[in-house]
C-alpha positions, 0 to 999 in steps of 0.5 A: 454241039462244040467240041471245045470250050464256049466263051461267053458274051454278055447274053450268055453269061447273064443267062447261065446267071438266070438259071444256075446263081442261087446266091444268098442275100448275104453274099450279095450284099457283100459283093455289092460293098465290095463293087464300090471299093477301089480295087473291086476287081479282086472280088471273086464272080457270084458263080464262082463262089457257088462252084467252090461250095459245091465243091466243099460239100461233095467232098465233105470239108470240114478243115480247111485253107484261104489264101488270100481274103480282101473282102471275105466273100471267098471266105463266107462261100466256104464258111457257109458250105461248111458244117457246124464244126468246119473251120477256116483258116484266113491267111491276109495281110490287110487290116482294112479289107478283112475288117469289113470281111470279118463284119459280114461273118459276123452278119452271116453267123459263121465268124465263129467257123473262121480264124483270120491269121493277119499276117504273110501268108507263108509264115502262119502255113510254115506255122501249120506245118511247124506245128504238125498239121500236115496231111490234114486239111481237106480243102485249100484256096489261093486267090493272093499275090501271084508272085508267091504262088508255087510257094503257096502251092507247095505249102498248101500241097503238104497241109491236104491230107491225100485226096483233098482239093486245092483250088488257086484263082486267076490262072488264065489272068483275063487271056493275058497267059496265052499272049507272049507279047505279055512278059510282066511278073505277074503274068509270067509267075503266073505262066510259071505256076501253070507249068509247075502244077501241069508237071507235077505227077503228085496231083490230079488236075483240071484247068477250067475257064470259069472266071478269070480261070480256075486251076483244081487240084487233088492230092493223090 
């Protein structure tokens, strides 16, 4: 018994793997591309992904946010957890990454679910709100560049309707958060997120070491 978070050697992780991944062949063939690319390390983990398609179906999403797409694993997790009708908005700024993301939700039959917005992601969720979609979408993804994250955040905490979730990736960004010799931008907008959301009284949180670390939000 452990009173505390366990962390994870190469045998236990691989375990937790054996019995718990159900990852369709699909998702995995995306992964494995993915792995052969330059910048593989922005690809989300296997497990991961299944957590946020849990997370999608108990609470019956059916509109919903990505910030950030590189590949579109994270986008087809969350396409392929939703229903007939659910629908993703895609916010990414790269061409040559989310055209290999929009060939696999071709493949997969969900490309119809998705809306890729290939542009800075504040302006099309300014344009959401613009548009007065605020208060209507049930889930939200940030997985994007660090330096925007309180903005994203904010702007994705006025589109969930009350009682949606929000899910942002790479909190704990590999132990570097927990290092004050670390002072980096990345790593210190990073800190400065984590501070922001632990203050905020408009939300229910969890932090949880899965991955690189994720930080779950409802929006009371």
């Amino acid at each position: 018994m452990t009173r505390k978070t366990l962390g994870l050697d190469e045998s236990l992780y691989n375990y937790l793997l054996t019995v718990s991944l159900r990852e369709p062949d699909i998702l995995s063939q995306l992964r494995q591309e993915t792995a052969q690319l330059p910048m593989a390390q922005m690809q989300i983990a296997p497990e991961q992904g299944q957590f946020m398609a849990l997370l999608v179906q108990l609470i019956g999403a059916k509109k919903t946010l990505e910030v950030g797409v590189f590949t579109g694993y994270s986008s087809l997790v969350v396409a392929l957890a939703l229903p007939e009708d659910g629908h993703l908005i895609a916010c990414d700024v790269s061409v040559e990454y989310t055209t290999m993301a929009q060939r696999y939700w071709q493949k997969a039959g969900v490309a119809h679910k998705i809306d890729l917005q290939l542009a800075p992601a504040l302006d099309t969720l300014d344009q959401l709100l613009a548009q007065g979609e605020a208060e209507t979408f049930d889930f939200a993804f940030i997985d994007a560049d660090k330096s925007n994250y309180v903005n994203y955040y904010e702007c994705c905490l006025k589109l969930l309707r009350p009682g949606g979730l929000m899910v942002v990736d790479n909190v704990l960004w590999s132990g570097r958060v927990a290092n004050p010799e670390v002072q980096d931008n990345r790593t210190n907008a990073i800190r400065a997120f984590n501070r922001h959301v632990h203050q905020d009284s408009r939300v229910a949180l969890s932090l949880i070491p899965l991955a690189d670390g994720l930080t779950l939000v409802r929006k009371l």
